[in-house]
Structures are given as structure tokens and as C-alpha cells.
N, C-alpha and C positions, 0 to 999 in steps of 0.2 A: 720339725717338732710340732707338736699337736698346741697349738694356742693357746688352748682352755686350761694348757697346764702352766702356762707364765703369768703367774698374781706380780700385776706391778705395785712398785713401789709409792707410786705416787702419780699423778694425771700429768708428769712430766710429756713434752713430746721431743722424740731424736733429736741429739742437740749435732748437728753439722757446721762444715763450714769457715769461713773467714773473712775479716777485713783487709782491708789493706795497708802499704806501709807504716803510713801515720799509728793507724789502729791498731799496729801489731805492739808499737812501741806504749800506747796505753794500759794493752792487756798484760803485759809484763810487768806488774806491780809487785814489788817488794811486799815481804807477807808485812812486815811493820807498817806499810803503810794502809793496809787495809784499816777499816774501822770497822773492828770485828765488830763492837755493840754501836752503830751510831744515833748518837740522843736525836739527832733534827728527824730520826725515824718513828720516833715517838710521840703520842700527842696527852701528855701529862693533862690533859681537862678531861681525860676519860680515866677512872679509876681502875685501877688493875681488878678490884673483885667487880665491876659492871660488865666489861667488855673487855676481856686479856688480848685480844687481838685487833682490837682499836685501837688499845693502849699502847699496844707494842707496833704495831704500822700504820696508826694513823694517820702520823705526818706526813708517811709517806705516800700514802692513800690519797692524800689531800695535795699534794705536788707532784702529783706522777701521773702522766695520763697515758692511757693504752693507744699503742702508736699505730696509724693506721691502718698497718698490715700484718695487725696481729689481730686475736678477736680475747684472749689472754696475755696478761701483763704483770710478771711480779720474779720471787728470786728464782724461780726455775728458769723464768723465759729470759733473764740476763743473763744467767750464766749459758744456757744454750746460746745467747748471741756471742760470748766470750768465744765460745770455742767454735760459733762460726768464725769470726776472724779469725784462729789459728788454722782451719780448714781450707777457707780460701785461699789462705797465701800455700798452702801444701799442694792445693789444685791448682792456682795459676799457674805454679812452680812447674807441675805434670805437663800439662798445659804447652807450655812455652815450649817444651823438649821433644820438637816435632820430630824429630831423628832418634829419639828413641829406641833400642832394638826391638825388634816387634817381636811382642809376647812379653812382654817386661812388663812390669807393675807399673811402672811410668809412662808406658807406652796406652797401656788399658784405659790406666786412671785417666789418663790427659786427653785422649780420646776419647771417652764417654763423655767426658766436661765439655772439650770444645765443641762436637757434634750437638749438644744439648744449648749450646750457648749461641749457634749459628742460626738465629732468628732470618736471615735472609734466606739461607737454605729450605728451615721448617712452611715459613710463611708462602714459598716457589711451590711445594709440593702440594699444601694444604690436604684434601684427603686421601688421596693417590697411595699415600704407599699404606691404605685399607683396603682399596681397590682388590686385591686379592683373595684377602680375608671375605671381601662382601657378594664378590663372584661364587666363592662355593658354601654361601650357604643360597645366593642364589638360586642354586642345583639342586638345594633338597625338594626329594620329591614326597614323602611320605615318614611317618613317624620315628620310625627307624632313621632314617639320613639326620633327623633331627636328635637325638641322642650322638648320634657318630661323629656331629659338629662338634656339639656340646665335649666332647672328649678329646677332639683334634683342638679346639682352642682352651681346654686344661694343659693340655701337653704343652700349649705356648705360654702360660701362665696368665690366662684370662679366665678367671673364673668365675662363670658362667651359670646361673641358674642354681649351683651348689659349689661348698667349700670340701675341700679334699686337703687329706694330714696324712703322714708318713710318722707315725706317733709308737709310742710301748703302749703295749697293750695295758689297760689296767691293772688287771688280774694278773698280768705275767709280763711285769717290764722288762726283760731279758728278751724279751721277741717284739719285735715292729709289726705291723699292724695298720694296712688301709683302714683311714675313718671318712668319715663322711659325715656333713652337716647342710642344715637350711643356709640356702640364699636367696637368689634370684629377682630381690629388691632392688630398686634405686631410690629410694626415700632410707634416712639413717637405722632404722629401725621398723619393726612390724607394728609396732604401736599406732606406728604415724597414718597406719591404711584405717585404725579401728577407733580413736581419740578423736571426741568431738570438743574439745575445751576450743576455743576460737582460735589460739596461738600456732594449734596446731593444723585447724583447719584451715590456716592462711596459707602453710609452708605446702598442703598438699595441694591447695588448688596455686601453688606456685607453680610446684611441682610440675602439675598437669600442664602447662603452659609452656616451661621451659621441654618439655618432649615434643612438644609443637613445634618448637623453634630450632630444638637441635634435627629434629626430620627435615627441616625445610632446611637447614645448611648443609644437609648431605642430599639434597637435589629435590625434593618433594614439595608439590604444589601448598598452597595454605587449606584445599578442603581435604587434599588427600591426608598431608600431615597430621589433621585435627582428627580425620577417622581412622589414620593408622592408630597414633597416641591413643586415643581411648583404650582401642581394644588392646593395647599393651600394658597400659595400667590396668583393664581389669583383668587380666593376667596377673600381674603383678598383684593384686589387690587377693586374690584366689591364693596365693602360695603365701602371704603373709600372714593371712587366716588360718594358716595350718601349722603355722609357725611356733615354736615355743617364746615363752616370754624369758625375758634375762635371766629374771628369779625363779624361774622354774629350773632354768640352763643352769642356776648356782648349784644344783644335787649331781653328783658326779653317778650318784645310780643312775638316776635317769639318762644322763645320756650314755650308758653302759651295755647298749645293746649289742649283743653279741652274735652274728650268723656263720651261718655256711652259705656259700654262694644259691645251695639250691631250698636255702631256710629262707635267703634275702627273697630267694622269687617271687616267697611265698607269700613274706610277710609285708613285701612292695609289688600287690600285682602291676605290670605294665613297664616293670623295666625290667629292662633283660641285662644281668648284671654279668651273667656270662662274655656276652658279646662286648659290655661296658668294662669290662676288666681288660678285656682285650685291647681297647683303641686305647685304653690309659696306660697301655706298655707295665699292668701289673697283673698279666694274664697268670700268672706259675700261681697266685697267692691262692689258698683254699678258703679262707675265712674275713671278716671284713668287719667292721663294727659301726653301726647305721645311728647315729648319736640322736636324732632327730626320725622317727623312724613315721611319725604322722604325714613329717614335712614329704616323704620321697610316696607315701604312700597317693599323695596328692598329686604329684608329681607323675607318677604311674595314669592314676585317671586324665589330668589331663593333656597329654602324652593322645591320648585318645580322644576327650573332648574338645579339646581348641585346634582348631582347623589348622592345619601346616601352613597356610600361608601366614596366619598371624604370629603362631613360630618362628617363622625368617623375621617377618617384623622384630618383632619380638629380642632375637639375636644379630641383629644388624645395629637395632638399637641400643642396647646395653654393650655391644663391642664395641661400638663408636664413642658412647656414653665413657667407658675403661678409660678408651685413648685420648681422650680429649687434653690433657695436659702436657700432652707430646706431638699434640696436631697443631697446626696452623692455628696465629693469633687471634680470629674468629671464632675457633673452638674453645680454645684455651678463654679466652675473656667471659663466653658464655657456660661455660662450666661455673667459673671464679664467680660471675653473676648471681647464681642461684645458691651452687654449692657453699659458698663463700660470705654474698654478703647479706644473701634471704637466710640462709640456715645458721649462719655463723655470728653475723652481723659485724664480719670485717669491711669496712673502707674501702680496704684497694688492697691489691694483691701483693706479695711478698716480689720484692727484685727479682729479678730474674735467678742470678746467681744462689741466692739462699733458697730457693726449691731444685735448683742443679744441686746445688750439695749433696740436699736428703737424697736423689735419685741415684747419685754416684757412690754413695754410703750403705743403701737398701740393695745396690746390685753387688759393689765391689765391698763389700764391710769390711773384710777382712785385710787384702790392699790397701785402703785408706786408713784402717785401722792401726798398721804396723806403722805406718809413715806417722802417724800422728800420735802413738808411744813415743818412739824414737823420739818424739823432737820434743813433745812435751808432757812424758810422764817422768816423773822422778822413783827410784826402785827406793828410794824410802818411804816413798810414801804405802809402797805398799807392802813393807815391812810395819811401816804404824798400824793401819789396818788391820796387818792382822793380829796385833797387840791389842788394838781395840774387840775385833771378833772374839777372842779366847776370852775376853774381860767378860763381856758379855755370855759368852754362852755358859763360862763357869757362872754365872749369876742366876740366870735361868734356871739354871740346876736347880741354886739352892731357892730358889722358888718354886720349884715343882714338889722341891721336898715339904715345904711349907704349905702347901695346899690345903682347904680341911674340907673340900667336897670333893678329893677324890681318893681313891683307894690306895692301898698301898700295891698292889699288884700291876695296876694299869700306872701308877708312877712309875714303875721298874720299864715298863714298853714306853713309857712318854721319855725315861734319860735314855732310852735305847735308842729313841729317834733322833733327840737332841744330839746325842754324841757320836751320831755318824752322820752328822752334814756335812756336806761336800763343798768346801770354800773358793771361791773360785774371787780374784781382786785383780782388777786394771786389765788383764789382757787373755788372749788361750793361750794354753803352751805351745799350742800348734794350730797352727794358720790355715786356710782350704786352699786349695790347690784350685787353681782358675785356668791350668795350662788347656782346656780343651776351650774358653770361651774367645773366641773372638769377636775384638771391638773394631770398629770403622772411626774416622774421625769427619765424616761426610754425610751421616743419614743416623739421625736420630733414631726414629722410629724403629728402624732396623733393628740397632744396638739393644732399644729396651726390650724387641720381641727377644733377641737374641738372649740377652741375660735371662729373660725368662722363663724362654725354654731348657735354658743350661742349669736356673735351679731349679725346675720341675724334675730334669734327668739325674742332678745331681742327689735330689732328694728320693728319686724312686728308687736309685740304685744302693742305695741302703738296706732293700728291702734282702729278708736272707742272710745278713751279714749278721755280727755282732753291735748291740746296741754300744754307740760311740760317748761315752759320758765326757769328754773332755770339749764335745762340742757349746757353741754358745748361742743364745736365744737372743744377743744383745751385742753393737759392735761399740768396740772401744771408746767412742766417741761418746756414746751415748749420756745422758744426764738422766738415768737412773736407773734403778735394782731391781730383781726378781727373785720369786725363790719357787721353784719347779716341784712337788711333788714325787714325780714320777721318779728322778737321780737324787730327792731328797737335800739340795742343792741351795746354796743360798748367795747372790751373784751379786757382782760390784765392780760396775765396768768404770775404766778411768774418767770418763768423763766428769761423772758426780761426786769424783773425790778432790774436789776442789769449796772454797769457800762460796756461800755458806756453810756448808755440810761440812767441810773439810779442812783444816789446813794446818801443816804439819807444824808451824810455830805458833800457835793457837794456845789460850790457856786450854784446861780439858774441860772447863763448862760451856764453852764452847763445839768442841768438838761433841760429848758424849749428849750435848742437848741437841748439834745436827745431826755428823752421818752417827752417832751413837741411838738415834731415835730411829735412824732407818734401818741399822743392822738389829736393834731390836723389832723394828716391825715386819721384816723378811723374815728372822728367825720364827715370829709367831706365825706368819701365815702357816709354816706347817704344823699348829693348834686352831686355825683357826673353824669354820662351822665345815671348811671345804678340805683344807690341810689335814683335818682332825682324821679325815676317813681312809690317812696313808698312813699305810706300817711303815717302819724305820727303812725297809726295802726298798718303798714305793708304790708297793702294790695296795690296790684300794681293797681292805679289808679291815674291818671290825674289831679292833684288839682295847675296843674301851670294856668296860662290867656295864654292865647296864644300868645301876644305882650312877655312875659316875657318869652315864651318857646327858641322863635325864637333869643331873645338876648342872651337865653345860649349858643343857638347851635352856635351863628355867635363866642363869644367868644370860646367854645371849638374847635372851628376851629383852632382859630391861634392858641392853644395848641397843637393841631394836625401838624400843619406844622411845628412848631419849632421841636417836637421830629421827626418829619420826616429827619429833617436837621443832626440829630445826626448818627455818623456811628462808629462800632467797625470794628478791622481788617481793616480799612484801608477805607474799599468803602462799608463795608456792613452796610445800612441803618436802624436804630431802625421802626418799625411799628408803628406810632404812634396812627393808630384806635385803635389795640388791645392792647395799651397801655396807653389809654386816661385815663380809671378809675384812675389809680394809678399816673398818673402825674396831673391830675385834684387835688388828695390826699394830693401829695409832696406840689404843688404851694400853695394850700389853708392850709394843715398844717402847714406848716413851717411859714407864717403868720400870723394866727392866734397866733401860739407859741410866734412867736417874738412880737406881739402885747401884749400879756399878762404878757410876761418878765419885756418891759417896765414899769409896774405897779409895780414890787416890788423895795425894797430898792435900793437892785444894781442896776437895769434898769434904775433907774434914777440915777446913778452915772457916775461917769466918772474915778474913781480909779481904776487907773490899778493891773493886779497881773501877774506876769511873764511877764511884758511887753505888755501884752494887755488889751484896754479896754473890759468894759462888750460887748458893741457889738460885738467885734471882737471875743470873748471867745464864745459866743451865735453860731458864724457863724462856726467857729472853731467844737465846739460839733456838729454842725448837719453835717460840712465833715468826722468828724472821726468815726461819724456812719454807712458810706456807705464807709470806706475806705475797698476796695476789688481788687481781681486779680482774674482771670478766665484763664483754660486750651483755646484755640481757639474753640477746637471743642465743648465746653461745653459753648461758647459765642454763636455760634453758634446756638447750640441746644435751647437755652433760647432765641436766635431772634425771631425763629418760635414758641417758644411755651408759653412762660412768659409773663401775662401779666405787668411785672414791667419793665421800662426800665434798662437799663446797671448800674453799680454802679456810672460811672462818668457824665454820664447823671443827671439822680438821685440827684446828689449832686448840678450840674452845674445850671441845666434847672431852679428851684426854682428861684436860686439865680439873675441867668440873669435876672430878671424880677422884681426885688425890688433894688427900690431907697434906701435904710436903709442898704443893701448889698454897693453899689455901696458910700454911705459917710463914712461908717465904713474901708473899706480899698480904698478910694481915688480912683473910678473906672472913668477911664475918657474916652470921647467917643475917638473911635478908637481901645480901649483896644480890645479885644475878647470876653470881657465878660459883654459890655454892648449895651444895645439895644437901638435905639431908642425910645422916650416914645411912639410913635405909634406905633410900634410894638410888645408892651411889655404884655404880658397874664395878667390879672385879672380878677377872676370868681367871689371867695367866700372873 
């Protein structure tokens, strides 16, 4: 699936994984004994209308420290360790069962795990099982052998120089469609070749440094290394300047380029896309859609202008660069070095086992995925769910009918869209079939190339068929949601339906101010400035009036400037273009959410529990969801590259901007936290 069509739900990351014994019998908490709201999380010397999310996680803010092998810290990144201990003990379990029948989910799973967790084996090899890979590009003699790489290491799922999707066409989601996009960076972003602020020109001339070092571990003297590395970055430096920026990449037009293989020639001199369709085993397809069409056209020249030998450089080094977290522990440490604790500003690297997980989750998702239903999802719960979804989307409704800057014709296509989202909660119906991949329990390296070319094959061979809507963008485990455009789809993998977000004996100010905040902010993403420009179909097309287009865009304005007004660190500014989807999401889910709550028992009550009423408990559940702390440099990193804003943002921004916030904890003007009503954001 085409990436650029999965709007997350939140800057969660893959939650995998597990502890062991002791920790299993921990995470098994009784829902009573949770402390769905708990006070010592709050720091009552900050006034609910100065700071709602000091107020609400101060405490905890101020007793909690980001642990050293994380670079983020708060209730995402706990409950994704919760369910790594349910993880682990499902993989030791694999694991252990070295008799397995081969071919068996247990057989796969326990063998990618131990293979991955055989540090004496990795560390004996060191670069050797590259050795292959590094011989033929060796070989290349001339400009052409250099594209015919580049597409022989797509096919193993190295991607190389550019990213490739197997995605619906925009215009026509019922057909699949090669895309293609900018890469060919190893710094996090194109920003970082063009940003002169100092923060950022430390990490490049980190950068620079750390490719010296990784050349010199795969055999290269210190003067060769220092002049291969140049001429690689200023490669690299060439194709990021040609690159689009995040917020340009937020217009689904623009990246909507649409060819015929002998339009692309045209419009890309210097690649011959003929020949390139071919080594990418998508030779049959007649059309192609070039997202980035600057980025290849750069690409084409120079194809021509940079000499073939700095080419192999060039691909020696980024292939090596890929595998370093599956090579020997000299790789792997100097990767975690730069990548880790110069860009991230983590400490020390995650255990061994909690980066096997994500690897065994990323290759086998759907394998791990079943075992880890079975054993810990409950089918009521995702019967509640989807009592909560119906709540919600009937709400939506009657908010779309309530509108007064849009029409009544373009409401009629906006319940059109609403009312045919595709629900998808805890699991697929159906599972992928992994019976062609085979795992080893003896050679890492192998295993990961292997998974990787099995989903390169697994994904091309789509191509021709029937577009598969029941497939998933997210494996069960996961801690959190998406909603896809293209199948018009709004997703809820089991992992996140646990507390906070979640939990089935919960009061519902609870529930409808967590997952009730995210199934409203997935339902909006398809209104949001990107969602907005799919028909109920999926297909990217026009169906606003134009009076009604222009009222969106004046109100995503002020959304725009309010997150502009947000800064971490002191004076660094949130971006609020490239953050507009996701706070469009916040503002419009979390009312919607609150709007719906209203409707049940408690919503219309006013008994209190621990001291607060239902509203307060509602507004309470949707701060302890984004209670989070960040390393600087990792706040950093995510200014430029995330499009979600900060955790405190996040929490604040919604809120500032609802009267229902402002009577439930007595927000009066002057406070910080409230706005005048003509200032105040309302979209959805």
C-alpha cells in the first residue's frame, strides 16, 4: 500500500514484544485495579485554565524519567512496553519449539527470533554475508549496470536511491498502479542537506563523519574513506535539493503525476524506465505514476553526470548503511551511535530482544499477529468498539448537518463519505499466506533479505488482480490507528485498544475522551485539508462547491496559525502546514468524542467519582493520553519531520478552542488557555 495514504493516528511507534515471567503476571491487571484517573498524576499548582496538560501530567512529568533506551517517554510508549511483554513471552514460546514442523507459524516465528537473537553467530560473520551484494555492484561498468543494481536490490527490499508502492491509483482506486517517490538520503530528511540553524548543522557534519567511519569498517583506509564519503554526500546533497519538502508532499495533486512508460521517458530524461520496469519484475504494466517527478528528473541527469565509480560508492554505502542493524555488533553500535544518540539523543540502545520483536512483527505481522489475538484480545472488546464507532459516526452526521459554512449539496457528498467507511477493529479477517517464505534459524542476515524479497514479490503480484480491501496497513499488535483515503477506511488494530485509550469496564468519560478521541480523529482525517480531496469512493476528486472549499481553507488557516504559535525548547516553533492534518484530526475528534459522550448515561450526569465530574473525567482521559516527554534532540527531530504536533500541543490546541473545556474546569478569559471566541478554530 502506497504510504502517503496511511494518516496515523498519533506519533505512536509499533508497539511489539514481551517480558518475561514475573512481568507477564504484572501486565495482567485487573481492569479495577487500574487507576483509570490517578491524582499523584497531576500537579494541582498548575491551574487547569494556564496549562491543561501540566495540570493533568505534571506529576507525572516530574517523577518520570525517559529511560535510557528510549529517546520518547509517556502513555504510548507504556503501553507499547505492556505489550512487548505479551510479545516476548509468544516469541520465547516460538522460540523454544525447535521441532517445530517446518513451515508452520511457529516454526517461522521462532526462527526469525532465534536467528536474530544469535549474537555469536552475527558477530562470527560480521560483513560477509554482504560480500555478495558488494561484489556485483562491484561489476558495474557503466550507467546502465547502475540502474540494473538499483532495481536488483528493490527486488530484495533495499530501497535504494528511490521508494517504490504497489498503491490504487488515485483517480481510479479499483486498479493498482506502480508509484514511485524521492529517496536516496541518509540524513532524516532533505531539510537537513539545506538548514543552516546550528542544531542542525551539527547532525550533518555528524553525519559526514559517521560515513567515514562506516567506510573504514567495511575495509577502507582513513584518506580513502574520507574522499569516498565526500563525494557520496555530495550526491546525496544533489538529490535532496531536488527533493520536495513534507508540506509541499501534504497536496495529493502534486504528487498525482500520471505517465505512460514512454510519457515517463520524457518527462525523466536519463532513465530508461522501459528497461527499469523490467529488472523490477513490473515489466506487463503500461503506466506508472512519478510522485516526485523533479526528484527522478535529477536522477536522470545524474545517471550521467557522477562518475560510475562514485555510483558503486555510493551503493555500497547506503546498502551497508540499510543492513547495519543486522550486521555484526560494530555495525550495529555505530549505526545506534549517530542514528540513535546524535539524531535521537537516546542513551543506549534498546535490549536486544525489543528491536527483535519490531523485526519479527515487520516481517511475520500477520503470524505474530494471530498468536497475539488468540492469547490477548478479548471479542468483546471489539464488539464495544464498535458501539463506540456507530456512536461516533452517527454524531458526525449530525454535525455535518449543523454546519453553516457549507452547503447543503456538498453535505449530501460529505454523509456520503461518512456513511461508507470501512470499519476494520483488532484483527483482518484474513491472515497472509507466508507458505512461499522461508526462514532459517542459523543466518540472520539471510532471513531479513529473504522476508524482504518475499514482500517485494508478495506486493508486486498484486499488480493485475483485483484491488484486496480487506488487507491491512497495521499488524495487530500495533498501538495505533489509521484511516486510508483510498478504501475510505478507518482502522483499529488491537493493540491500542487497551487502557488508556481503552477499556471495557471503564466509566465512558473515560473511554469516549481516549479511544473515543481517536476514532474521532481518524473519522476526520477523511475531512481533513488531505482526506477532504477523496470522494466517498476514494478517488481523489473535487466534490466540494467552491464557496464551501474556500470556507475550509479560511478556517484551516486560523488552525494553521494557532499551531504556529506553539514552540518546544523554548523558541522552536511547531510547523503548523505540515501539521495541519493531524490537528485538523485532534480539534474535530475530540469533539465529535465529547459530543457523543454527552449522549450516554453519565454525559448527562453530573455525579461525580474521585472528585470529578463526567466532563472533567472526559477531558482528564484525553490529557493522559498524550502525557509524554521527549529527549531535545528527538523534539527536534520530529519538528522537522512529524507530521503530528508536540505531545503538549496535542493536548492544549483541541482544548483551547472548546467552550465545554473552558465550563467544565472554570476557564476564564485572561487564563492561557482561553481564546477569544473569534479566534477560536471550528471545522468539523
Amino acid at each position: 500500500m502506497n504510504l502517503k495514504h496511511v494518516l496515523l493516528a498519533s506519533t505512536a511507534v509499533v508497539a511489539m514484544a514481551s517480558c518475561q515471567n514475573n512481568a507477564n503476571k504484572t501486565e495482567e491487571k485487573k481492569a479495577e485495579e487500574i487507576k483509570l484517573i490517578d491524582l499523584a498524576n497531576l500537579d494541582t499548582t498548575v491551574s487547569p485554565g494556564e496549562n491543561f496538560f501540566l495540570y493533568a501530567n505534571g506529576g507525572w512529568l516530574k517523577t518520570n524519567e525517559i529511560p535510557g533506551d528510549q529517546t520518547r517517554w509517556g502513555s504510548f510508549n507504556q503501553l507499547i512496553e505492556n505489550n512487548q511483554n505479551k510479545l516476548r513471552g509468544l516469541l520465547d514460546e516460538a522460540a523454544a519449539k525447535k521441532d517445530a514442523a517446518k513451515g508452520s507459524a511457529e516454526q517461522k516465528v521462532g526462527d526469525l527470533y532465534r536467528s536474530a537473537m544469535d549474537t555469536v553467530a552475527i558477530n562470527k560473520a560480521g560483513i560477509a554475508p554482504m560480500n555478495p551484494l558488494l561484489a556485483r555492484i562491484d561489476a558495474i561498468t557503466d550507467a546502465n549496470g547502475v540502474m540494473k543494481e538499483i532495481a536488483a536490490m528493490q527486488t530484495q527490499g533495499l530501497s535504494e536511491l528511490f521508494g517504490m508502492a504497489i498503491g490504487p491509483d488515485d483517480k481510479n482506486v479499483t486498479k493498482l498502479i506502480p508509484q514511485f517517490y524521492q529517496g536516496g538520503i541518509g540524513l532524516p530528511d532533505r531539510d537537513y542537506y539545506t538548514k543552516t540553524d546550528a542544531a542542525t548543522a551539527e547532525i550533518r557534519e555528524a553525519y559526514k563523519k559517521y560515513q567515514v567511519e562506516l567506510l573504514k569498517l567495511m575495509g577502507l583506509d582513513e584518506a580513502t574513506a574520507t574522499k569516498d564519503a565526500a563525494e557520496i554526500y555530495k550526491l546525496e546533497e544533489t538529490l535532496a535539493k531536488a527533493s520536495m519538502t513534507r508540506v509541499e508532499m501534504r497536496d495529493p495533486y502534486k504528487l498525482y503525476n500520471k505517465f505512460s512508460i514512454d510519457g515517463a521517458m520524457k518527462a525523466t530524461p536519463g532513465v530508461d524506465w522501459k528497461t527499469l520496469f523490467a529488472d523490477l519484475k513490473i515489466g506487463s504494466q503500461d503506466s506508472l505514476i512519478i510522485a516526485t517527478t523533479n526528484f527522478f528528473k535529477e536522477v536522470g541527469k545524474q545517471l550521467k553526470a557522477t562518475p560510475v565509480d562514485v555510483w558503486k560508492k555510493y551503493l555500497k554505502f547506503h546498502a551497508v548503511n540499510d543492513m547495519t542493524p543486522y550486521l555484526s555488533s560494530n555495525f550495529d553500535e555505530l549505526h545506534f551511535g549517530f542514528y540513535g544518540k546524535t539524531v535521537s539523543g537516546q542513551k543506549e540502545q534498546k535490549p536486544r530482544w525489543k528491536r527483535t520483536l519490531g523485526v519479527v512483527d515487520g516481517a511475520l505481522g500477520d503470524l505474530v499477529g494471530k498468536m497475539y489475538v488468540d492469547k490477548h484480545f478479548k471479542p468483546e472488546a471489539k464488539e464495544r468498539m464498535m458501539e463506540l464507532v456507530n456512536n461516533l459516526q452517527q454524531t458526525y452526521g449530525e454535525r455535518i448537518d449543523r454546519l453553516d459554512w457549507m452547503s447543503d449539496s456538498t453535505k449530501k457528498k460529505a454523509h456520503a463519505k461518512l456513511n461508507t467507511f470501512m470499519k476494520k477493529i483488532g484483527y483482518p479477517d484474513k491472515w497472509k499466506d507466508y507458505s512461499k517464505l522461508e526462514i532459517v534459524g542459523n543466518d540472520y542476515v539471510k532471513n531479513i533479505l529473504a522476508t524482504s524479497a518475499f514482500e517485494y514479490d508478495y506486493t508486486i503480484s498484486k499488480l493485475g488482480r483485483p484491488v484486496d480491501k480487506t488487507e491491512w496497513q497495521m499488524t495487530p499488535p500495533t498501538v495505533n490507528a489509521y484511516y486510508n483515503p483510498a478504501f475510505n477506511e478507518i482502522v483499529f488494530p488491537a493493540g491500542i485498544l487497551q487502557f488508556p485509550f481503552f477499556d471495557g469496564n471503564a466509566d465512558d468519560a473515560i473511554n469516549y475522551g481516549g479511544i473515543g478521541g481517536v476514532i474521532g480523529h481518524e473519522m476526520t482525517h477523511g475531512f481533513d485539508d488531505q482526506g477532504r480531496q477523496y470522494a466517498a469512493d476514494g478517488n481523489l476528486q473535487d466534490w466540494w462547491g467552491p464557496l464551501d472549499a474556500k470556507n475550509f481553507n479560511e478556517k484551516a488557516a486560523v488552525v494553521i496559525k494557532q499551531y504556529n504559535d506553539f514552540t518546544i525548547l523554548d523558541s522552536v516553533h511547531v510547523n503548523g502546514e505540515l501539521t495541519l492534518g493531524e490537528n485538523l484530526a485532534d480539534l474535530g475528534g475530540l469533539a465529535i468524542a465529547y459530543e457523543a459522550f454527552k449522549k450516554t448515561k453519565q454525559g448527562k450526569s453530573e455525579e461525580k467519582i474521585d472528585g470529578f465530574t463526567p466532563d472533567q473525567r472526559f477531558f482528564l482521559s484525553w490529557a493522559q493520553v498524550w502525557r509524554a516527554k521527549s529527549t531535545d534532540k528527538e523534539a527536534r527531530l520530529r519538528i522537522n519531520t512529524d507530521p503530528h504536533s508536540p505531545s503538549e500541543a496535542r493536548c492544549n490546541g483541541p482544548l483551547s478552542n472548546m467552550p465545554e473545556f473552558y465550563k467544565a474546569f472554570n476557564v476564564k478569559e485572561g487564563d492561557k488557555m482561553w481564546r477569544p471566541e473569534s479566534e477560536r478554530a471550528k471545522v468539523w
